[in-house]
N, C-alpha and C positions, 0 to 999 in steps of 0.2 A: 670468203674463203680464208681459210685460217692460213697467217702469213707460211713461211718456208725458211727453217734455220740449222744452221750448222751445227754436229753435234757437240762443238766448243761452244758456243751459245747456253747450254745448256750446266746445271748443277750436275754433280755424279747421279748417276744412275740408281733406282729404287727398283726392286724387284718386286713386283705384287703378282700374287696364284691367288685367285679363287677356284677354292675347290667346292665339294657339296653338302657343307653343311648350310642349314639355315644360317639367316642374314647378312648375303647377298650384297643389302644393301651398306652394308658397314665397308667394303673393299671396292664399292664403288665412289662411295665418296670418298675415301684414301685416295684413290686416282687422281680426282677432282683437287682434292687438298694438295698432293705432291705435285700438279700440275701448278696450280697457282703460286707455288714455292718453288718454283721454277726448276725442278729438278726433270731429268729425263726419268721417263717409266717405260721398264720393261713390265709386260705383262703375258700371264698365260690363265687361262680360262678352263676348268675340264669339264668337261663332258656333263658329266653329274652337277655344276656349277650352271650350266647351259639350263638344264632343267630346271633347279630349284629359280632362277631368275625369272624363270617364263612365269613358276607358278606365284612367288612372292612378290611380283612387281610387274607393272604394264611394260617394262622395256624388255625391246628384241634387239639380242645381240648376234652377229651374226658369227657363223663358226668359223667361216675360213680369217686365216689371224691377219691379211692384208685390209679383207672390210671391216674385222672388227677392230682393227689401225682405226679405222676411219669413220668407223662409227663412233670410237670413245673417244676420240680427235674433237669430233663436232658436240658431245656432247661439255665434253669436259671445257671447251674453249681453248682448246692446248695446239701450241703451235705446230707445222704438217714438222714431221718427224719427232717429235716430242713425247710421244708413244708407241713404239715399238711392241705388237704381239708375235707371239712363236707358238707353232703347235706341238701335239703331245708328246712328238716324236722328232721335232726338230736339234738334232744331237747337234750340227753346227751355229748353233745359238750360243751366245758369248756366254750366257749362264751355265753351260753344258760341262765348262773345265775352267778348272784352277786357273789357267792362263789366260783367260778370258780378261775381257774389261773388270775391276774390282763394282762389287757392289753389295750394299746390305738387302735382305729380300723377308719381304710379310707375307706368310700366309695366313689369308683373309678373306672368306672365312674357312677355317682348317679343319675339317670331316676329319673324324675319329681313326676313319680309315688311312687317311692323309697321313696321319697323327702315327699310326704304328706304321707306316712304309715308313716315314723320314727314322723313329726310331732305331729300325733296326738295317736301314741305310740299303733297304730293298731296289731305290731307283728304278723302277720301273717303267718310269717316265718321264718327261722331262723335269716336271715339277717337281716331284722327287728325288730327281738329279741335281737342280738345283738346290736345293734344302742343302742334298749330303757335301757339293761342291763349300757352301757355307760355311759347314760346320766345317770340315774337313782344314780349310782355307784359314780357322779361325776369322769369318767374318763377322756382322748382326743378322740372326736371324730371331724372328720375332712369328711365332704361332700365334693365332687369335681361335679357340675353340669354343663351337655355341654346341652345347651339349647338356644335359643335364637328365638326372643324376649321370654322374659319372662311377665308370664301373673298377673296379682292381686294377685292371687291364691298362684303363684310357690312364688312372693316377701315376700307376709304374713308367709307362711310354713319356708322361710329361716328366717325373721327376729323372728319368734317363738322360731326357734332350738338355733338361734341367743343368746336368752336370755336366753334359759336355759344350755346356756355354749358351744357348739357346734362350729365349725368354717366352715363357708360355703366359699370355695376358690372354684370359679367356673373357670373352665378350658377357661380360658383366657391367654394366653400365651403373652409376652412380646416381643418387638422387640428391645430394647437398647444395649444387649449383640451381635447385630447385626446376626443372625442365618441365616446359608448359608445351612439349608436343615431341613427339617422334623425333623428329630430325633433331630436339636437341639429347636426344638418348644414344644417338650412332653420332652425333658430334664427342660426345663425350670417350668414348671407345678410339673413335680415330686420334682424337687428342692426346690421349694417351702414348698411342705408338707414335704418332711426333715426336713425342717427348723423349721416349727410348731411340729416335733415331737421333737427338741431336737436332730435329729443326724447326725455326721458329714458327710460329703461327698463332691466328686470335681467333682459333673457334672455341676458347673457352679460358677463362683467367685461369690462373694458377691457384693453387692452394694458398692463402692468404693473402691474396691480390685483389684489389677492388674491381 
């Protein structure tokens, strides 16, 4: 049983949404990474996320956001309170308002859809409340989009969020570190947004590092 710690124990808080685009698995090993880096993770899961998991990977997550606490708890190795989920509609979630706890937030992975609510600060949900709380806040927010070709539409929405401070790193993964499987192509994605957050980590050297 994963131990039970205070939420002074813990680094500031990391906001991870998976919403429904493909790869799934790129925001769940961010989980896993912000958990080993000892930070607290808030997380929200949608709907459309729910699905695309079932179908790109053998893991069941569950929907109500207490088990899915507790499912990403055990899977991640993370300590009992160290993950925090909220539902779609949870308005009194600390992400929900400015005045809440401060935190930087990834979505990962960000549907197109995702992509034009946070643009035009439609908040229709919670994860899109969080997004606008972000911007709004001037805090990091960081979009991860798997999309491809991308249309007028999906370019304009990124170079918007663009300007009002946002970082769109679309899940394009690299091949120079030379990657001999899967897991190291969604290492190299998650590495990344470490990197834009500010925290350290060895899933992959740096650019001129041995």
């Amino acid at each position: 049983m994963a131990e039970s710690l205070s939420t002074a124990d813990f680094k500031p808080p990391v906001t991870v949404a998976l919403t429904g685009a493909s790869g799934a698995q790129y925001g769940l090993r961010l989980i896993e990474a912000l958990v080993a880096a000892d930070h607290q993770v808030w997380t929200m899961v949608s709907k459309a996320a729910h699905l695309v998991i079932a179908t790109e990977t053998d893991i069941e997550l569950p929907a109500r956001p207490d088990r899915l606490a507790q499912e990403l708890t055990r899977r991640s190795g993370a300590a009992q309170g160290q993950i925090r989920c909220f539902g779609r509609e949870d308005w009194m979630a600390p992400v929900a308002s400015g005045s809440g706890a401060p935190s930087a937030m990834v979505i990962c992975p960000c549907s197109t859809g995702t992509l034009s609510a946070v643009a035009c600060g439609a908040s229709n949900n919670l994860i899109e409340r969080a997004a606008d709380v972000a911007l709004k806040e001037r805090r990091r927010l960081i979009l991860v989009p798997r999309e491809a070709p991308f249309s007028a539409i999906h370019l304009e929405h990124m170079l918007s969020l663009t300007r009002m401070g946002a970082v769109i790193l679309p899940a394009a993964p690299g091949f120079y570190h030379r990657p001999t499987c899967v897991d190291d192509l969604i290492d190299f994605i998650v590495a990344r947004i470490l990197n834009q957050l500010g925290i350290e980590h060895r899933l992959m050297p740096r650019w001129g590092e041995s």
